[in-house]
Residue frames as a rotation matrix with the C-alpha (Angstrom) as fourth column:
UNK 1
0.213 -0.730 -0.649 104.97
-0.210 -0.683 0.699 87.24
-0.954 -0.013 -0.299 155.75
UNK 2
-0.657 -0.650 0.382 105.48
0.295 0.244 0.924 85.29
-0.694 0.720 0.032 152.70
UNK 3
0.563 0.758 0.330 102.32
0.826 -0.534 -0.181 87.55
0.039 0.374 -0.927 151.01
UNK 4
0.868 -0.256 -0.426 104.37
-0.107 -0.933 0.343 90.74
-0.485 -0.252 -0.837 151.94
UNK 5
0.167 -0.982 -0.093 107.28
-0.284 -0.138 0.949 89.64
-0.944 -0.132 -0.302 150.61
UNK 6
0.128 0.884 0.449 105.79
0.599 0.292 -0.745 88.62
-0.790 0.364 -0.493 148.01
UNK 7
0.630 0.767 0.116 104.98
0.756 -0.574 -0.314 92.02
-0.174 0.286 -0.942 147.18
UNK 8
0.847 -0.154 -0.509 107.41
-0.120 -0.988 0.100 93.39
-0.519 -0.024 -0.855 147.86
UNK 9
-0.279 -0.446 0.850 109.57
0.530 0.667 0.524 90.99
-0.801 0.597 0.051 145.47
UNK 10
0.401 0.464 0.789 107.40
0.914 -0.152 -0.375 92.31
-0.054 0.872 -0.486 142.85
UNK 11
0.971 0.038 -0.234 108.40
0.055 -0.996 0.068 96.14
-0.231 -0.079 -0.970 143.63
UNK 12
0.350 -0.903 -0.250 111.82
-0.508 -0.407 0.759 95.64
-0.787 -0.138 -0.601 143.72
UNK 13
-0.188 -0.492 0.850 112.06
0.599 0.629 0.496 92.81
-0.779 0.602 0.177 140.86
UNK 14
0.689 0.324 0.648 110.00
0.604 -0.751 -0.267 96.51
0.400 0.576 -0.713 138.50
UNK 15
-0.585 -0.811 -0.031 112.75
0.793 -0.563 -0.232 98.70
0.171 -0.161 0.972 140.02
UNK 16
0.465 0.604 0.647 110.09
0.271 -0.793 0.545 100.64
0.843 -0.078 -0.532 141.89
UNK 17
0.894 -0.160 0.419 112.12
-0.421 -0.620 0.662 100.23
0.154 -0.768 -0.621 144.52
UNK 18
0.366 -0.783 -0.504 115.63
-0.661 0.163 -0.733 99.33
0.655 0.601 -0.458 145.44
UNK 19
0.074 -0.432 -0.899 117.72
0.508 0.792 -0.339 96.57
0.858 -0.431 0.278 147.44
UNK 20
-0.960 -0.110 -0.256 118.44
0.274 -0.206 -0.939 98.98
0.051 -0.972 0.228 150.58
UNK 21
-0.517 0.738 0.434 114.70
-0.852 -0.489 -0.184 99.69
0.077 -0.465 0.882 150.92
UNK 22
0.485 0.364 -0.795 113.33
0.020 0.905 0.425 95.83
0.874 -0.222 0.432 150.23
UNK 23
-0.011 -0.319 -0.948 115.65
0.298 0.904 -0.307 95.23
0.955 -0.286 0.085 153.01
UNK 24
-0.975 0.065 0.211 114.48
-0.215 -0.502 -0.838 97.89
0.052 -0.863 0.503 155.58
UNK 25
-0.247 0.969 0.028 111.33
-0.915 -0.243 0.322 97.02
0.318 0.054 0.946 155.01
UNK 26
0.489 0.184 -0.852 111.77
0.196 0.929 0.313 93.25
0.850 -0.320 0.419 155.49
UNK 27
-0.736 -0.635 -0.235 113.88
0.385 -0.106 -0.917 94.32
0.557 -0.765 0.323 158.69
UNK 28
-0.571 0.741 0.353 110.83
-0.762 -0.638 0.108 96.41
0.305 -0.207 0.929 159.67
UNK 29
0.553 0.820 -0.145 108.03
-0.629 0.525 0.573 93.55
0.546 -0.226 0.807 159.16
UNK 30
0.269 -0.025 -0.963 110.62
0.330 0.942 0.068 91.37
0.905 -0.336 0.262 161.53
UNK 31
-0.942 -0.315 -0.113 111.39
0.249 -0.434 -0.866 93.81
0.224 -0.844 0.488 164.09
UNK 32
-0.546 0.603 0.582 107.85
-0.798 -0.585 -0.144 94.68
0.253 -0.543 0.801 164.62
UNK 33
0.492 0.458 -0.741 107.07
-0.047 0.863 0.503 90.89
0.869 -0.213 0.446 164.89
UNK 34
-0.158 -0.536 -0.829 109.91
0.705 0.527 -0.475 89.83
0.691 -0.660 0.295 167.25
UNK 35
-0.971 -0.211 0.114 110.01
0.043 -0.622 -0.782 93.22
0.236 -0.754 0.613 169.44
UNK 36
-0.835 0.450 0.317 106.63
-0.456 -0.888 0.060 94.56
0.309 -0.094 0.946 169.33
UNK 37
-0.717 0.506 0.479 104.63
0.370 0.859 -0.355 91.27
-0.591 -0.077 -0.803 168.89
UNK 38
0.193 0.757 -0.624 102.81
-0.603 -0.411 -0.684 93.39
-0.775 0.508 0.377 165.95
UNK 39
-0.207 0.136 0.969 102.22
0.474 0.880 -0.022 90.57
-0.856 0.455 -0.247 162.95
UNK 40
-0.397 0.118 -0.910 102.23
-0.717 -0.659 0.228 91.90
-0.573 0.743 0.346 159.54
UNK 41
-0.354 0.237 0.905 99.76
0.453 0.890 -0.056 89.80
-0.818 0.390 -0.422 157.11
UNK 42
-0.881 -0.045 0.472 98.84
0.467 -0.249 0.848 90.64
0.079 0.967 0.241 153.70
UNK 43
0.112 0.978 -0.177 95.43
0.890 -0.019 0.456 90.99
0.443 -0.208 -0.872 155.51
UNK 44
0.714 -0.013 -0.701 97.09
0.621 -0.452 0.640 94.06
-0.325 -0.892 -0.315 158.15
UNK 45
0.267 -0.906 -0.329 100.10
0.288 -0.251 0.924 94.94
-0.919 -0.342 0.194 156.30
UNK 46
-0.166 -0.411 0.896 99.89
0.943 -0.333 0.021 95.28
0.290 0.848 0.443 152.59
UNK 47
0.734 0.356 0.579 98.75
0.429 -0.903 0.012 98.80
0.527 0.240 -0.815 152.48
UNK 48
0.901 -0.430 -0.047 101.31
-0.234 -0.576 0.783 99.88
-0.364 -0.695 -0.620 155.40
UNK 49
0.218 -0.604 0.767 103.79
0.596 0.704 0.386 97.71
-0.773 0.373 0.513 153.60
UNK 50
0.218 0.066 0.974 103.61
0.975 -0.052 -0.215 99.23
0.036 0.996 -0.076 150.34
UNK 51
0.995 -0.044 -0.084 103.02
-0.014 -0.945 0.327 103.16
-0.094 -0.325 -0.941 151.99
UNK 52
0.711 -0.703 0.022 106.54
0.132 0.164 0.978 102.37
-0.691 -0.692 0.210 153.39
UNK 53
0.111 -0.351 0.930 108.18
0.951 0.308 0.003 101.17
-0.287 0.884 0.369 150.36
UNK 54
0.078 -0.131 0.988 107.20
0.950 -0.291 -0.113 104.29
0.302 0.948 0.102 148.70
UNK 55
0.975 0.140 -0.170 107.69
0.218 -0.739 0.637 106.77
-0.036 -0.659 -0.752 151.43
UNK 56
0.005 -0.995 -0.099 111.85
-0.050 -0.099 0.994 105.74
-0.999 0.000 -0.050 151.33
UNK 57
0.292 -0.029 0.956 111.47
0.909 0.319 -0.268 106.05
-0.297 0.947 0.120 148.23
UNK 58
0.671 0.083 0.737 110.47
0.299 -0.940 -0.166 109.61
0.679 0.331 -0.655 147.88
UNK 59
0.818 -0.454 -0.354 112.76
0.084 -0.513 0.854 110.29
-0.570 -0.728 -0.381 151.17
UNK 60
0.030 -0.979 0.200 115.79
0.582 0.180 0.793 108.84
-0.813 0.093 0.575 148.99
UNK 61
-0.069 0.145 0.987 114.67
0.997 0.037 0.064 110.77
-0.028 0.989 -0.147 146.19
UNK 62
-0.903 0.121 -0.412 113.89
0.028 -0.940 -0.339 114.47
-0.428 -0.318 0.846 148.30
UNK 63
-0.606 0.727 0.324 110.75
0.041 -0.378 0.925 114.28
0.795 0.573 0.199 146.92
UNK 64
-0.952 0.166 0.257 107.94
-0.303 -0.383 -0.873 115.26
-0.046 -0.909 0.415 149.16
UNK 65
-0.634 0.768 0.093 104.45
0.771 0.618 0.155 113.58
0.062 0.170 -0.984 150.26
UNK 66
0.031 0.805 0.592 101.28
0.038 -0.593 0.804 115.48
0.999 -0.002 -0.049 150.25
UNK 67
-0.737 -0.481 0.474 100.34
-0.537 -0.008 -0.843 116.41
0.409 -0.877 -0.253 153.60
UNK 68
-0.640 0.613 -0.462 98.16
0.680 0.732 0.029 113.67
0.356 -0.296 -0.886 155.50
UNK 69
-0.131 0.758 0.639 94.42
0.026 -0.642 0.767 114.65
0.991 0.117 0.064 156.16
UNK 70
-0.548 -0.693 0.468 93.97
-0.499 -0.179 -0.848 116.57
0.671 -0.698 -0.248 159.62
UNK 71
0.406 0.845 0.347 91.02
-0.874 0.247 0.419 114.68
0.268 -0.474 0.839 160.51
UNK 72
0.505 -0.588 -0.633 92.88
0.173 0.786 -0.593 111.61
0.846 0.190 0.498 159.90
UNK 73
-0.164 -0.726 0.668 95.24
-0.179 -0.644 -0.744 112.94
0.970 -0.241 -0.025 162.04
UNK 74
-0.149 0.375 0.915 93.33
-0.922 -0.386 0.008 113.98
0.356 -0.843 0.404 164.73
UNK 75
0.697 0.672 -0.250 92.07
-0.522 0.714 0.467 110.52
0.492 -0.194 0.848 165.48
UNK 76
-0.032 -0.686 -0.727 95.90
0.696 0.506 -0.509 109.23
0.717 -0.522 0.462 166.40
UNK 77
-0.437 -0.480 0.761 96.38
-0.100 -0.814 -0.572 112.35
0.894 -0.326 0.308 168.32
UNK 78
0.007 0.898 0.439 93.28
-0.826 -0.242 0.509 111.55
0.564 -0.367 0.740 170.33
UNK 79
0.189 0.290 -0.938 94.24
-0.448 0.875 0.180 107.81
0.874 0.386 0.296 170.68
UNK 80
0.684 -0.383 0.620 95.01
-0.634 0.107 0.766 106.06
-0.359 -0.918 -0.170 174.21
UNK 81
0.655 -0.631 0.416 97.52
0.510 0.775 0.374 104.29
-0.558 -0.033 0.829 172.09
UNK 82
0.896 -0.361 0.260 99.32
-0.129 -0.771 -0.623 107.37
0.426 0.524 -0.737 170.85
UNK 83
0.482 -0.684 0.547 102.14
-0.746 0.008 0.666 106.87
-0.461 -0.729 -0.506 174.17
UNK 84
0.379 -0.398 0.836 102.84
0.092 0.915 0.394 103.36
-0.921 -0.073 0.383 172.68
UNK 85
0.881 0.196 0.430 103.05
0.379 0.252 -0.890 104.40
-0.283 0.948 0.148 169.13
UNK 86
0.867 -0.484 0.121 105.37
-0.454 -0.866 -0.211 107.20
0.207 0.128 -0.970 169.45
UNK 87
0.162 -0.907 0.388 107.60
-0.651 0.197 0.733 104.65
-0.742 -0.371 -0.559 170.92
UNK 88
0.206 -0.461 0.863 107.34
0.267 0.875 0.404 102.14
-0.941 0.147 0.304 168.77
UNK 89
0.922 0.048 0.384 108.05
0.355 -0.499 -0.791 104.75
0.154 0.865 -0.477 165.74
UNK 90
0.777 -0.582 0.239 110.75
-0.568 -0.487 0.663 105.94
-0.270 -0.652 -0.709 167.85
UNK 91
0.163 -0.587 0.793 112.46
0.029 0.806 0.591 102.26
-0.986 -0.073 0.148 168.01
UNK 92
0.189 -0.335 0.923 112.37
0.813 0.581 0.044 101.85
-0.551 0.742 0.382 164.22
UNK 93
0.954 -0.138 0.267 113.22
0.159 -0.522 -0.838 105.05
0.255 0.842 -0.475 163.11
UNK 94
0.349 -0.887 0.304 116.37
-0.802 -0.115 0.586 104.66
-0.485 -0.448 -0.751 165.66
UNK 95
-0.321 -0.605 0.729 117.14
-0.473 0.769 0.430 101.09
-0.821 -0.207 -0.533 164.54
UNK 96
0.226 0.432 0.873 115.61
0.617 0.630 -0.471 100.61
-0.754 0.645 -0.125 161.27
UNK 97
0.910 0.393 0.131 115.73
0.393 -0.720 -0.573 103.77
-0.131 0.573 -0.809 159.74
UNK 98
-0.335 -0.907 -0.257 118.99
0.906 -0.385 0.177 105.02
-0.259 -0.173 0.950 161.08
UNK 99
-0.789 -0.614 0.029 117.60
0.612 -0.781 0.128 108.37
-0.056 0.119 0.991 160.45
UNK 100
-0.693 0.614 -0.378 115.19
-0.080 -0.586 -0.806 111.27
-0.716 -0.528 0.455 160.93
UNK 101
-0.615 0.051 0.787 112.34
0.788 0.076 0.611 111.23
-0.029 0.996 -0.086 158.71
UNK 102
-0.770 0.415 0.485 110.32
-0.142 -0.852 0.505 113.98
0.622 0.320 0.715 157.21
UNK 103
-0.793 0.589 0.155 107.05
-0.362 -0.252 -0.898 114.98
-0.490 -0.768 0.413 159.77
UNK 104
0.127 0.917 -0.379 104.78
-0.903 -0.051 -0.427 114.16
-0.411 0.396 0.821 157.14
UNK 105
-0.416 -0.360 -0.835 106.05
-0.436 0.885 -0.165 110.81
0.798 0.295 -0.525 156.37
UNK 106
-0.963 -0.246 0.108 105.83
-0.138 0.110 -0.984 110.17
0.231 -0.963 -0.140 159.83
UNK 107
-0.495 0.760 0.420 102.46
-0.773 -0.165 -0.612 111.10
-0.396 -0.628 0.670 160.42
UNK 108
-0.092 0.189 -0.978 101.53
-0.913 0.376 0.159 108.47
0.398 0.907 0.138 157.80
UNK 109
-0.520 -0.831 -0.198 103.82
-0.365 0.426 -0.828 106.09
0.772 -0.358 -0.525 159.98
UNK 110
-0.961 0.214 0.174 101.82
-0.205 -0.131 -0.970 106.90
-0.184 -0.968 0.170 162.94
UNK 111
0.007 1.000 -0.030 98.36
-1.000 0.007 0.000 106.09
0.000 0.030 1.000 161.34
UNK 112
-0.033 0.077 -0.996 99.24
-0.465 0.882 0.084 102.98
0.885 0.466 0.006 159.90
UNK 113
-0.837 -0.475 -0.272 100.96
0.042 0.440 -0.897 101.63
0.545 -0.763 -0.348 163.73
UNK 114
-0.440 0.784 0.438 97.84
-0.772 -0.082 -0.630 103.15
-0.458 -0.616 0.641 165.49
UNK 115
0.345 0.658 -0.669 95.48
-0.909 0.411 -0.065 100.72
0.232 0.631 0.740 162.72
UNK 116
0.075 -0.111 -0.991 98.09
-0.081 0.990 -0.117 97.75
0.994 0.089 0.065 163.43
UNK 117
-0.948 -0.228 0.223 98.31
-0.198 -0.126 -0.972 98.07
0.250 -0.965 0.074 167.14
UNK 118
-0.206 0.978 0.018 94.43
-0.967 -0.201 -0.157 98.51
-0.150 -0.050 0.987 166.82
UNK 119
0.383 0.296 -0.875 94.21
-0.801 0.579 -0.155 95.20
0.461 0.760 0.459 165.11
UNK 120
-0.654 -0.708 0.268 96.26
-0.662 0.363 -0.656 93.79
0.367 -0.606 -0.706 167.52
């Protein structure tokens, strides 16, 4: 964790991002340790780490992501661990997020969890 944080020190010490997103995001990488038993490591987590970061970014900003490729896609859709993701996206957009997020954000969301769940 102290690699991720790390990182994400660096974002917020460049004002790419601000204090209420460093701290959903560290709230994030310890709720999916303690609940989920999903480890984030610089090795699993920068890239999903960082996505994040700059997803509430653009959410707090209205700005809008591109839309995720559908092949890409298709592959969570397909997954036998699609049932588990959806919840555990569920949990942290209830209790981390505190709020709906854009579908295409999401689907983002949902690759990354499927990759760390995979990794599992």
């Amino acid at each position: 964790m102290e690699k991720l944080k790390f990182r994400l020190d660096i974002l917020k010490n460049s004002e790419v991002i601000d204090e209420e997103i460093y701290n959903k995001v560290i709230s994030l990488i310890e709720h999916l340790d303690k609940k989920w038993e999903i480890t984030l490591t610089e090795e699993n987590g920068a890239m999903f780490i960082t996505h994040l970061s700059m997803a509430l970014k653009r959410i707090k900003q209205n700005e809008n992501v591109n839309n995720i490729d559908k092949t890409v896609f298709e592959e969570v859709m397909v997954s036998d661990k699609l049932d588990k993701i959806e919840e555990i996206y569920e949990d942290i957009e209830k209790n981390i997020f505190i709020e709906k997020l854009p579908e295409e954000e999401k689907k983002y969301i949902l690759v990354n969890l499927l990759l760390l769940e995979e990794d599992k």
